[in-house]
C-alpha positions in Angstrom: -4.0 4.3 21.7 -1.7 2.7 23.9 -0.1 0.6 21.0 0.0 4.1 18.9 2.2 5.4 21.9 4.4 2.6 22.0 5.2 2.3 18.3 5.5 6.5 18.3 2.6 7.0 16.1 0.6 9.9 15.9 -3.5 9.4 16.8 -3.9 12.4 14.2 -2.4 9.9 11.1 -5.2 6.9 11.7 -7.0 6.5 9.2 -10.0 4.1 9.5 -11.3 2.1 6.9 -14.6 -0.2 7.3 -13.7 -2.5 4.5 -10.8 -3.9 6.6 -13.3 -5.4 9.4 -13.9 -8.6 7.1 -11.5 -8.0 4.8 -9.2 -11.0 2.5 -6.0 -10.9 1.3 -6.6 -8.3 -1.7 -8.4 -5.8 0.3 -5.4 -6.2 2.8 -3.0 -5.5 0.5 -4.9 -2.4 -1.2 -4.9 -1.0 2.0 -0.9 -1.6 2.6 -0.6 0.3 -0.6 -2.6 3.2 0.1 0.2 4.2 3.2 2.2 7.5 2.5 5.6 6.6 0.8 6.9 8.7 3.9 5.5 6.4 6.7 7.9 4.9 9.2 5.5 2.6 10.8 1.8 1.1 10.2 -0.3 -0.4 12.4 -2.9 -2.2 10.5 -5.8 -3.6 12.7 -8.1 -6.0 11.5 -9.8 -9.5 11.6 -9.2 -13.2 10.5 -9.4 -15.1 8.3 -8.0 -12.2 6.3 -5.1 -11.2 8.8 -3.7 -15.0 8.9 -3.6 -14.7 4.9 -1.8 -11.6 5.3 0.7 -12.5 7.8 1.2 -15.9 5.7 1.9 -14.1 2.3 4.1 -11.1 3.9 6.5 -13.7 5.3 6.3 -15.7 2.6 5.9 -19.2 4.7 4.0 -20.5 7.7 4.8 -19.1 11.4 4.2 -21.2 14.5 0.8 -22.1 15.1 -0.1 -21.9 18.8 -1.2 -25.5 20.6 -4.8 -25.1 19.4 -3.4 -24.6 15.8 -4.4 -20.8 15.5 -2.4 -18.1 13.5 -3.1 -14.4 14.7 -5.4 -14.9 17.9 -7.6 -12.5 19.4 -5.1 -9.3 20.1 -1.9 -10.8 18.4 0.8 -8.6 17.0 3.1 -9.5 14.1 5.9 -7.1 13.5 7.7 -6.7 10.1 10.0 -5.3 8.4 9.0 -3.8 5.5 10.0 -3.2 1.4 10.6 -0.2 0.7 7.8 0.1 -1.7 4.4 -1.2 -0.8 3.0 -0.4 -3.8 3.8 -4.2 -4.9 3.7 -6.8 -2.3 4.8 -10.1 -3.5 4.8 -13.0 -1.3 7.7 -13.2 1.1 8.5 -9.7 0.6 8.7 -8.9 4.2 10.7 -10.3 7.5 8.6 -11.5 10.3 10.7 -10.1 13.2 8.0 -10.7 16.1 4.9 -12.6 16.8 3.3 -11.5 20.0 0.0 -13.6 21.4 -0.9 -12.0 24.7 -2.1 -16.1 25.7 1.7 -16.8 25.2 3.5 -13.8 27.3 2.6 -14.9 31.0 1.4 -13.1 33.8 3.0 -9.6 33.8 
């Protein structure tokens, strides 16, 4: 909840949807296209591999890997912004404005 406060969403719009836990690219992508035309922002949670292959074909190339060669580590946040229309998702059709690992922000 505390990302929901920080990113100004409302807990009444989460949705939950099971087939995200394991989920690929495909099912990742169904699910971006299921978000209200009138959203603002999404926060889509979910597991690798399928969020790597997500990140990967949002942005259209390959991020920075950490040292250890991972992606989206355990509570990473990638920030984009979006098309307008999500119906249709084509690779790089999105701007990778952050990548957040909490392994890389230091002691707070």
């Amino acid at each position: 909840m505390l990302v929901m406060d920080a990113m100004g969403l409302d807990p009444g719009d989460l949705a939950f949807d099971a087939a995200l836990y394991d989920a690929g690219l495909p099912s990742m992508l169904g699910a971006l296209d299921g978000v209200p035309r009138t959203a603002r922002a999404v926060l889509l949670v979910a597991h690798n591999p399928g969020l790597d292959e997500l990140l990967v074909h949002l942005a259209g190339d390959m991020p920075p890997l950490t040292a250890s060669g991972k992606l989206m580590t355990t509570a990473a946040a990638a920030r984009f912004v979006m098309p307008e229309r999500w119906d249709d998702l084509p690779r790089g059709c999105a701007r990778l404005i952050g990548l957040a690992r909490p392994k890389e922000l230091g002691e707070l």
